[in-house]
C-alpha positions as CSV (number, residue, x, y, z in Angstrom):
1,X,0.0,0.0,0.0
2,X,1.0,4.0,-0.7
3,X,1.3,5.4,2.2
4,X,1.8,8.4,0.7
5,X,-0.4,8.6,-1.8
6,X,-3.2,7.6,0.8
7,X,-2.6,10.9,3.4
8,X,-2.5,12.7,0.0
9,X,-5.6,11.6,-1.0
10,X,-7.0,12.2,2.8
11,X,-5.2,15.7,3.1
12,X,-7.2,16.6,-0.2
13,X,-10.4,15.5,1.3
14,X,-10.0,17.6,4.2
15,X,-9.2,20.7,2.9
16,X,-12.3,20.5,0.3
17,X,-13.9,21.0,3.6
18,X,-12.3,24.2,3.8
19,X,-15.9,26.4,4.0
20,X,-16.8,24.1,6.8
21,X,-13.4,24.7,8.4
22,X,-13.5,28.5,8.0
23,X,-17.5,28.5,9.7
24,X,-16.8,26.5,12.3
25,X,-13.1,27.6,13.8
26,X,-12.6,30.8,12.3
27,X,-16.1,32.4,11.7
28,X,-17.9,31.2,14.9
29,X,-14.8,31.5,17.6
30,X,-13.7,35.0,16.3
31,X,-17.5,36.5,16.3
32,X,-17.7,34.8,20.3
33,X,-14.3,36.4,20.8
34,X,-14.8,39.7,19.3
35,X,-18.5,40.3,20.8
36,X,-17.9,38.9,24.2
37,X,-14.3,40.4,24.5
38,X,-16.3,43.5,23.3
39,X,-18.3,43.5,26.5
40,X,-15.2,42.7,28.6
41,X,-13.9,45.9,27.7
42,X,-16.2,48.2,28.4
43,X,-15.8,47.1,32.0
44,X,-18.2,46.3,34.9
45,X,-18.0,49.0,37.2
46,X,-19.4,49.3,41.2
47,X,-21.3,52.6,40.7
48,X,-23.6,50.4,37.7
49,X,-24.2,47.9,40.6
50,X,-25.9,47.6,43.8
51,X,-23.5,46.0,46.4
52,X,-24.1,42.1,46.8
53,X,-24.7,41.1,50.5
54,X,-22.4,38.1,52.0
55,X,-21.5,36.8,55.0
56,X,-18.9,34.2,55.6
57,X,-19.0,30.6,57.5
58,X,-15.5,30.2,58.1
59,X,-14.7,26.7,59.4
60,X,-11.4,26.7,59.2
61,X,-10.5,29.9,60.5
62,X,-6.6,30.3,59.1
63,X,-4.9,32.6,58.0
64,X,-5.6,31.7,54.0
65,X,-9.4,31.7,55.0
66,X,-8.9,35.2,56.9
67,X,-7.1,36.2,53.6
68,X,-9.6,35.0,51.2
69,X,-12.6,37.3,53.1
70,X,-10.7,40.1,52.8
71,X,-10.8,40.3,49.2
72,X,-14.7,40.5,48.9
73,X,-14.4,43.9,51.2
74,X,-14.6,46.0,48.1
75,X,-17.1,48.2,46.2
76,X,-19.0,45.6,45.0
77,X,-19.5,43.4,47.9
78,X,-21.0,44.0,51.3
79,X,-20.0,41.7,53.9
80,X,-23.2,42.0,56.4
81,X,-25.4,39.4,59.0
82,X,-28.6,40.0,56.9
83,X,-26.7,38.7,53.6
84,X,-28.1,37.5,50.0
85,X,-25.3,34.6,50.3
86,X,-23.3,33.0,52.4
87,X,-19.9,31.4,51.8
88,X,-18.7,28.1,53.3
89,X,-15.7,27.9,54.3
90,X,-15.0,24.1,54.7
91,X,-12.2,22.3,57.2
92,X,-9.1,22.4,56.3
93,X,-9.3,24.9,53.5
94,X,-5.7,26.2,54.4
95,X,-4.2,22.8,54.5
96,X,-5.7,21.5,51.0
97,X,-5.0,24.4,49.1
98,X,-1.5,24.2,50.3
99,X,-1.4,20.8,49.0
100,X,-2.5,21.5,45.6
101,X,-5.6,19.8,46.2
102,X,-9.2,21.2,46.0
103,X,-10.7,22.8,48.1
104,X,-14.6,23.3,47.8
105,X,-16.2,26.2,49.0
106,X,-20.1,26.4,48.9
107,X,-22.0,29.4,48.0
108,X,-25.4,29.3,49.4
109,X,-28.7,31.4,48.4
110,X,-30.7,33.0,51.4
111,X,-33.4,34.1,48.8
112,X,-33.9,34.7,44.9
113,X,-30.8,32.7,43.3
114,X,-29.2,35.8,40.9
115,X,-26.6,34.1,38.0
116,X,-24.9,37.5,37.6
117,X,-24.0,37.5,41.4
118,X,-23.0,34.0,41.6
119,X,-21.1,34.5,38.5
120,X,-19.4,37.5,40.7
121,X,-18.7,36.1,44.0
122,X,-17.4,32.7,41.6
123,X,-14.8,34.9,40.1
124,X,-13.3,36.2,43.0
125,X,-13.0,33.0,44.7
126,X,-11.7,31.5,41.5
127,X,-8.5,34.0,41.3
128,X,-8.1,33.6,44.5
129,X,-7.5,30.0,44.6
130,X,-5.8,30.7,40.9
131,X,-3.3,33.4,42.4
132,X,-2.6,30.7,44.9
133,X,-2.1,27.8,43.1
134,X,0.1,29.7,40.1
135,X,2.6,30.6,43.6
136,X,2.5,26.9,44.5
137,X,3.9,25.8,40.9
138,X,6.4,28.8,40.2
139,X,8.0,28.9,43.6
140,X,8.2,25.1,45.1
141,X,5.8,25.9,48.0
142,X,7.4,25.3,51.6
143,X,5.7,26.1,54.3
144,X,8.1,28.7,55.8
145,X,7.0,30.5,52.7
146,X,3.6,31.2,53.9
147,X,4.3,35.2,54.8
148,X,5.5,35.7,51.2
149,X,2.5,34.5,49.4
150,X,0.1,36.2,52.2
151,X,2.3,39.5,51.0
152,X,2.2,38.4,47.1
153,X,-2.6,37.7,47.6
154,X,-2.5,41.7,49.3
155,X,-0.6,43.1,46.4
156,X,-3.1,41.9,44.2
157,X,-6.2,44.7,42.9
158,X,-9.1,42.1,42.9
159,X,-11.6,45.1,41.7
160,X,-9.8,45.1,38.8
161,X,-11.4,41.6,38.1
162,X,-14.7,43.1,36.0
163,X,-12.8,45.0,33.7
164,X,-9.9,42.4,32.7
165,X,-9.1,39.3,34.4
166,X,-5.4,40.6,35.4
167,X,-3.1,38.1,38.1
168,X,0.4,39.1,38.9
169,X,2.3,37.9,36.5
170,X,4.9,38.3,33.2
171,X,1.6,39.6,31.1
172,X,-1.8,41.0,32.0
173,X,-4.7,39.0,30.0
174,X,-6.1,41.4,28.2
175,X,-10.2,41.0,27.8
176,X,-9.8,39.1,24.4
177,X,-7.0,36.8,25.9
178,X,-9.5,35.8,28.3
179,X,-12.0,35.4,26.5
180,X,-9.8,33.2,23.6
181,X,-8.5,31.0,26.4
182,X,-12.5,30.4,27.1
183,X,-13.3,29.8,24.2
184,X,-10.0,27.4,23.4
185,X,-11.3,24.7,25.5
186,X,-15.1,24.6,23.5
187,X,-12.6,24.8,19.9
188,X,-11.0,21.4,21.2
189,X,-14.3,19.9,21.7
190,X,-15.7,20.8,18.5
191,X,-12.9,19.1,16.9
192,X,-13.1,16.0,18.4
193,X,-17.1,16.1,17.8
194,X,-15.9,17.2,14.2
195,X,-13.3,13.9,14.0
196,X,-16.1,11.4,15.6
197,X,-18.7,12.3,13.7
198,X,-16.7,12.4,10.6
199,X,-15.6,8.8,11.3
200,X,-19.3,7.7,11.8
201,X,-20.3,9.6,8.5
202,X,-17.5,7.8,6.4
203,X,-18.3,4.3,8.3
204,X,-21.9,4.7,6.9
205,X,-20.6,5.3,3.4
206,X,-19.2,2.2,3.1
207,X,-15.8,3.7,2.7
208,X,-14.5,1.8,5.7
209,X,-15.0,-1.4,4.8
210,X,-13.5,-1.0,1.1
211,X,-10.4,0.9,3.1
212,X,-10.3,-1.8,5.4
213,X,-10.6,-4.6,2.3
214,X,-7.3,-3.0,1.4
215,X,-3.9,-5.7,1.8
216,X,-3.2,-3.4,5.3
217,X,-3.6,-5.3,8.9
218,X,-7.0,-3.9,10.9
219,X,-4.9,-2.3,13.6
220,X,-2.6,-1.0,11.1
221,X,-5.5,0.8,9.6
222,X,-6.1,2.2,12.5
223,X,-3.2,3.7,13.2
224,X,-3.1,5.3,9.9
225,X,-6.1,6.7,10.8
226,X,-5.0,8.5,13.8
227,X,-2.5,9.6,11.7
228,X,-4.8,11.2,9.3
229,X,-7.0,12.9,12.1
230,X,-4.1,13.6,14.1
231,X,-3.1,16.1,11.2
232,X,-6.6,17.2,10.4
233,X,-6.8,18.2,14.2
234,X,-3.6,20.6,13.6
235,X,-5.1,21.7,10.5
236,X,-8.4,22.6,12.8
237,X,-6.8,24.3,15.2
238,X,-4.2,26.5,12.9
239,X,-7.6,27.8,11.6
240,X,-8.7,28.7,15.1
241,X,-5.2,30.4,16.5
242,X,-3.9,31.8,13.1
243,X,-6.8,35.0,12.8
244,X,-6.2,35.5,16.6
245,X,-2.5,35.7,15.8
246,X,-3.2,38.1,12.8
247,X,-5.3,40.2,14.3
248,X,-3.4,40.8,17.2
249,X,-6.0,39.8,19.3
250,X,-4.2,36.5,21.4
251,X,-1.0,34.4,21.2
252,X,0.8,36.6,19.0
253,X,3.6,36.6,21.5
254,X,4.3,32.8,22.1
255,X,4.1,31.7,18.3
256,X,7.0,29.4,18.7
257,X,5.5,28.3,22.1
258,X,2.4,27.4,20.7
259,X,3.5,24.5,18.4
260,X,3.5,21.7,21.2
261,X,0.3,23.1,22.2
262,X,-1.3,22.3,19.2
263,X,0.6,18.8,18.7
264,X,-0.6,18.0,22.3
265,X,-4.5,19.2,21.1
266,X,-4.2,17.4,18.2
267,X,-2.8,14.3,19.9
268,X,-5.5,14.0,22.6
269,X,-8.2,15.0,20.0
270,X,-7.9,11.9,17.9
271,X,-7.4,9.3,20.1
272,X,-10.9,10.5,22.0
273,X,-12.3,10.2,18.9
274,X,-11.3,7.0,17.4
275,X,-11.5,5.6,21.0
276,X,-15.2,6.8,21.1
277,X,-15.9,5.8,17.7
278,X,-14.4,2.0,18.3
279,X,-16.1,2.0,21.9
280,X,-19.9,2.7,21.0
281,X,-21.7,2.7,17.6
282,X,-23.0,5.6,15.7
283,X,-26.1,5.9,17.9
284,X,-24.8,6.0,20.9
285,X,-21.5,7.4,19.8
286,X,-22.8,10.6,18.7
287,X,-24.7,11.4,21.5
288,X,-21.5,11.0,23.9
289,X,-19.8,13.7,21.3
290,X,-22.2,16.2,21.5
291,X,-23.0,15.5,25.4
292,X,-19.1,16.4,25.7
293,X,-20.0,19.9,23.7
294,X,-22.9,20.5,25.9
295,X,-21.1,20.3,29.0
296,X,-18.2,22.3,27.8
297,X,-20.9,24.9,27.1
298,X,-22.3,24.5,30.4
299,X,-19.0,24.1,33.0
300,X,-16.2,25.8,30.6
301,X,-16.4,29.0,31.6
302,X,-17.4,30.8,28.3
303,X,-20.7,32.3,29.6
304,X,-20.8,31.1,32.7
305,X,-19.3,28.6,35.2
306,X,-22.1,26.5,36.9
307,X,-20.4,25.3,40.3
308,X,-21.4,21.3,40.5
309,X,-18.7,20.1,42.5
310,X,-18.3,16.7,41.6
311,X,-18.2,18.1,37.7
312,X,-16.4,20.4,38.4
313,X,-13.8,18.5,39.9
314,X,-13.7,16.4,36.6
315,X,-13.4,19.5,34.4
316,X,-9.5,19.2,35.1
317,X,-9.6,16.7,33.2
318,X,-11.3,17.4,30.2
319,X,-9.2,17.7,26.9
320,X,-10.8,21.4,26.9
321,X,-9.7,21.8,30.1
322,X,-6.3,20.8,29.9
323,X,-5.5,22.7,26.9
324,X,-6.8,26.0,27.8
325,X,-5.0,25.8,30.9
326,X,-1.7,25.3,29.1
327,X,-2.8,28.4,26.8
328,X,-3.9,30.8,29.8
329,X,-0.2,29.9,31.5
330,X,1.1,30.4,28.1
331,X,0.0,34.2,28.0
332,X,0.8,35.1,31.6
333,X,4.2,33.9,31.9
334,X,5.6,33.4,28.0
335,X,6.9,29.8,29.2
336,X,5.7,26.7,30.0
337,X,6.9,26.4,33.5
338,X,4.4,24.5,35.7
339,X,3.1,23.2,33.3
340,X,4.3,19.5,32.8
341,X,1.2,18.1,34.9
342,X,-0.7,19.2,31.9
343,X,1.3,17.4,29.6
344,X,1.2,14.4,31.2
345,X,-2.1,14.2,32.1
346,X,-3.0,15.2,28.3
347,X,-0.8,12.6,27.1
348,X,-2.0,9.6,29.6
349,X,-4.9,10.2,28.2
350,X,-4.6,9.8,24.3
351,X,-2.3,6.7,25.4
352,X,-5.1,5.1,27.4
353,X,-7.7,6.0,24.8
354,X,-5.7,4.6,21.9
355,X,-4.5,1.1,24.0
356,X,-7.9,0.6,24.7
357,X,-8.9,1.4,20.9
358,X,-5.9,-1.1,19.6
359,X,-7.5,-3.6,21.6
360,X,-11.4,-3.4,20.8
361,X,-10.1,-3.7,17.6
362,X,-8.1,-6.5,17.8
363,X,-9.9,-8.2,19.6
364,X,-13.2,-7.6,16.8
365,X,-11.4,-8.5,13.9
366,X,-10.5,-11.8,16.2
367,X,-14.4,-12.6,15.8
368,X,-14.6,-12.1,12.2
């Protein structure tokens, strides 16, 4: 067999696709980007708002706990008895943040439940813990270190966290940045919805089974094909970062850096797919893809974060998730420094995925 001649023939097929490439990850991402960065800019500001009543349950009562209330004593916040919500502190919030584990704080409605205001008090708490956990990685946390990131979280203007989502770091995100980082984790899940359903589409053809008639071993085949989506999944995502790049909107700054970013998103991408593809039929298949886009919607972060904790727990783990992570690092500190737990997770993951696709296949073409 040409192997050559049959990623030629595959390469052409995908970029005769090119309107459905330029909708989908230039068209779609750069109008979400440009509209919602938009808003970002224009900045959220105390005198438009009435001040949002909290009070604290502080079970742990540490110094990181102490710490963490004093952020919400601000212009936008009230921190009173007769409060609209109140925040649980749980045991040993100190201890597990330290430890890089999480630490899951409840926010609880006294009356009317208000998104906006969750959405608020959820993005405090969330740069808080961020701020924390970005020391933790850059410095090798010891525990005599403890004064020096209590100095580093009161440095830090939490106000500023309506009008552009700025830590102290290299860079400052600007409101675009942020919003292209959002939005990066939904791009990865529309590619690997893109790659399953393609495979399902092509299986019900009938192109499969004259590929796989071809004088090439089952499991060779599909190795060739994660091959072929591997590449389509770069192509897929240069189509997605290269307008951000020319506009000057994101990433134009980390170019270089940005190439194992996109092998590592193009790696996970089509192992997921042909591991959900081998797994479960078309039927069933399908609806796992687009249940993936739905919660990516939902938990992501790109118009809102729902706090469910044991899904948002599992977020970390998502192939959205990882790589959007890697990207926000990316544009705060130019490197990728902290950032090998990412990596390794990612790649774990396409490993286990493709193992357990190599032997569902096997172990099929055993039976026939």
């Amino acid at each position: 067999m040409n192997y050559f001649e049959y990623f030629k023939i595959n390469l052409k097929s995908i970029l005769m696709q090119w309107k459905m490439l330029v909708v989908s990850f230039v068209m779609m991402p750069l109008m979400m980007i440009l509209m919602l960065g938009f808003f970002s800019n224009q900045g959220l500001h105390a005198e438009d708002l009435k001040k949002t009543k909290i009070t604290f349950e502080d079970k742990d009562n540490s110094v990181l706990s102490q710490e963490l209330m004093q952020i919400f004593n601000n212009d936008f916040f009230e921190i009173t008895e007769e409060a609209e919500y109140i925040i649980v502190i749980p045991d040993n919030y100190e201890q597990d943040v330290l430890a890089g584990n999480k630490a899951n704080l409840t926010i609880a409605a006294q009356d009317d439940r208000s998104q906006t205001k969750e959405n608020m008090i959820t993005t405090y708490l969330e740069a808080y813990n961020k701020e924390i956990s970005l020391y933790l990685n850059l410095n090798n946390y010891k525990l005599e270190n403890k004064q020096e990131l209590i100095n580093k979280l009161n440095s830090i203007d939490y106000s500023s966290l309506f009008e552009t989502k700025t830590l102290e770091t290299e860079h400052k995100l600007t409101a675009y940045e942020t919003t292209a980082i959002s939005i990066s984790g939904f791009v990865i899940i529309t590619i690997l919805t893109n790659l399953g359903v393609g495979i399902y589409q092509q299986a019900g053809t009938g192109l499969e089974k004259r590929t796989h008639s071809l004088p090439v071993s089952r499991n060779k085949m599909l190795l060739l094909d994660f091959v072929d989506y591997f590449f389509m999944a770069i192509i897929e995502m240069i189509f997605f970062l290269l307008p951000l790049i020319v506009l000057g909107l994101a990433f134009q700054n980390v170019i270089p850096l940005l190439i194992p970013v996109i092998l590592l998103a193009a790696i996970i991408t089509s192992s997921l797919a042909l591991f959900i593809t081998t797994i479960a039929g078309k039927k069933y298949g399908t609806i796992v893809l687009y249940l993936l886009m739905y919660a990516e919607l939902l938990f992501g972060g790109i118009f809102a974060s729902f706090n469910v904790d044991f899904l948002t727990n599992m977020k970390g783990y998502s192939p959205g998730s990882i790589v959007s992570s890697i990207l926000e690092n990316l544009l705060l500190n130019q490197n990728f420094e902290g950032m090998s737990n990412y990596f390794v997770v990612g790649l774990v993951l396409a490993v286990v995925a493709l193992v357990i696709s190599y032997i569902k296949n096997k172990l099929e073409w055993g039976k026939q």
